[in-house]
N, C-alpha and C positions, 0 to 999 in steps of 0.2 A: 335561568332562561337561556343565559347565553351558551353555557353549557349544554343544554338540551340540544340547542340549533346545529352545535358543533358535531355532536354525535349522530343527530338524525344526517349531517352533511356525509360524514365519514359511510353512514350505512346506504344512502344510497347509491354513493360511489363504488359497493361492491358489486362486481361482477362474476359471473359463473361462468367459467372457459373452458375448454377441452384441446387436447393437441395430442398428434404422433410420437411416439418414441422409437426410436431409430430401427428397433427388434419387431415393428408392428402392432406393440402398446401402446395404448391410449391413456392418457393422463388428466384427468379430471380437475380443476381446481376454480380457487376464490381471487379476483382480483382487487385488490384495495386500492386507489390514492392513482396519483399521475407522476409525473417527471422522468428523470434518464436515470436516475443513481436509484438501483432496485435491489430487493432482496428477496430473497424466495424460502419460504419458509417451510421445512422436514419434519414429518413428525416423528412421534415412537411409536412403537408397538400397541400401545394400550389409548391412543390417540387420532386422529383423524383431523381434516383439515381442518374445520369448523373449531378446533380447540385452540387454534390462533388468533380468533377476532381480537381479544382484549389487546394484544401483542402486536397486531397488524394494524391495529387502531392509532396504538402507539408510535409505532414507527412512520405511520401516513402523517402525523402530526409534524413530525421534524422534517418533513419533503421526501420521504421514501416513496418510493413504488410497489408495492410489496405483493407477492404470489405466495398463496398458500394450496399444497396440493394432496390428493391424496397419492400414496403409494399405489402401486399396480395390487390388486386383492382386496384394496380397501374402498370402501364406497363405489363411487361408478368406474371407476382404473382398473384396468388387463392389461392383463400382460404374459408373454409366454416367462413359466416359471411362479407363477406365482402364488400354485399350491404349494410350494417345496419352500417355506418360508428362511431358513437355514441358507439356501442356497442361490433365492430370486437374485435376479439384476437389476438393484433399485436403485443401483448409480446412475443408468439407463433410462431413468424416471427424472432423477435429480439435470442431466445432462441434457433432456429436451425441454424441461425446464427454463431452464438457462439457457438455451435453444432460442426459444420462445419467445420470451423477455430478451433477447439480442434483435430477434425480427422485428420487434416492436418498438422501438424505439431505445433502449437503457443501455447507456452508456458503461456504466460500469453493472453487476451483478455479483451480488454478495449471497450466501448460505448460513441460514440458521437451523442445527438442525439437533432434534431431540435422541438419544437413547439410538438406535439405531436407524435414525435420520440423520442423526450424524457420521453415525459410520460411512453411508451410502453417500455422505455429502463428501466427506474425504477421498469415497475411491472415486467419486469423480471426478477431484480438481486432479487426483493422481492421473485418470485415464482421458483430460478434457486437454487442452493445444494451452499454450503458454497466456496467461492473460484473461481467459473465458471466462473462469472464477477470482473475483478480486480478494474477497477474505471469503471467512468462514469460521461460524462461532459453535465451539462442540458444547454441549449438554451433554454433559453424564456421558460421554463419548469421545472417539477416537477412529481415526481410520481402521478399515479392514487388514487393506494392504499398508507397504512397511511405510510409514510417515516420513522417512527422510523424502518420498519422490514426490510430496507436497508441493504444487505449484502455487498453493494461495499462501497467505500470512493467515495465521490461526491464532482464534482464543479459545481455550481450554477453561470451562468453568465445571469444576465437581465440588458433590458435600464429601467433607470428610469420610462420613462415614456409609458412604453408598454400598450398598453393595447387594447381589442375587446369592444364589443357591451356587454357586463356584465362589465366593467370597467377597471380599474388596473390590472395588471397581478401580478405585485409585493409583495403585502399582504400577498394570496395566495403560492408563490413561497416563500415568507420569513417565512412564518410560518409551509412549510413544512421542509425546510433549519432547521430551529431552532429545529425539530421533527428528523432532522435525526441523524445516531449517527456519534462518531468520527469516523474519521479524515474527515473532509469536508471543503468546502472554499466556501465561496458567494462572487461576485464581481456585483456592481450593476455600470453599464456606464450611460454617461449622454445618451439622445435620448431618441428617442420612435420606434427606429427597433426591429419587432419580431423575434426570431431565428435568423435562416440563413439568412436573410437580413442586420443581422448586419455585414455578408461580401461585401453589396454594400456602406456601409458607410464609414468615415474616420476613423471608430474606428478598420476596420477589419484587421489592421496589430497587434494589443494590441489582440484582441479577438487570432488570430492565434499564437500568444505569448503564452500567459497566458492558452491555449491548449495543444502545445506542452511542455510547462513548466512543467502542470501537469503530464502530461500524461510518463515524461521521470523521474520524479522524485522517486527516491531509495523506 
């Protein structure tokens, strides 16, 4: 029962928001929980905003704030570029984000971001003013641009054995890891789940750990 109470509280605390991004894109997203210390949650490709409630659930629980959004293409989000999937400016999505959650109260703002919400999460803290992005947790992911120009503290979490139709994802991801500057953490799990998938496996009680771990740490 008490359980029940806690989740119907959690859901009706989400809210459905929309904001500008800087290029004339509109950003669609879900808002969860209250306080200053926020997180804004990226998805992947094969994902959309709504695949973070379990996650955003989570994090509202320990005092987060937590923004889940769609990408420009995905769901109600436009944006210029963003038939040219390859090439959109979803940093530009990630960056009015964190925009957003600045206007509104959140002291600090953090990035979790899946498969190439991660990417977009990196080129932003790359291309955002010193301090705007506090950390930022890659899924199966890795900046675009070169990760030494990293302004947040980054965790790096891949399966071993990830990897598309170009190979390994790991390489890649460990040699942008090694490029990026302090304070950072890599954690490579066994598997071959990409991203957010690694929450349909057994490892996704460790992954949602080793998230909030960071993400609460001084």
């Amino acid at each position: 029962m008490l359980l029940a109470l806690v989740l119907a509280t959690l859901v009706a605390a989400q809210q459905t928001t929309s904001f500008p991004a800087e290029d004339g894109g509109r950003v669609c997203a879900d808002l969860y929980g209250q306080g200053t210390r926020a997180v804004l949650l990226a998805h992947g490709g094969r994902f959309n905003k709504e695949s973070w409630r379990e996650q955003a659930r989570a994090m509202v629980s320990q005092g987060f704030r937590v923004l889940a959004i769609d990408f420009r293409g995905f769901g109600c989000s436009t944006g210029p570029g963003q038939a040219d999937f390859d090439h959109a400016p979803f940093e530009k999505d990630v960056l009015a984000a964190v925009r957003y959650l600045k206007a509104h109260g959140a002291k600090t703002v953090s990035v979790v971001g899946g498969s190439f919400g991660g990417g977009a999460a990196g080129d932003a803290s790359i291309k955002s003013a010193p301090g705007e992005i506090d950390r930022i947790v890659f899924l199966g992911a890795a900046p675009n641009l070169p990760a030494e120009k990293l302004k947040s503290r980054a965790l790096f979490i891949v399966a071993r054995d990830d990897a598309n139709d170009s190979g390994p994802r790991l390489p890649g991801i460990r040699a942008q890891y090694e490029n990026a500057p302090q304070p950072k953490e890599l954690i490579v799990l066994d598997g071959s789940a990409h991203a957010q998938f690694l929450f349909q496996t057994d490892q996704s009680a460790r992954v949602m750990h080793e998230i909030l771990r960071f993400l609460s740490m001084p």
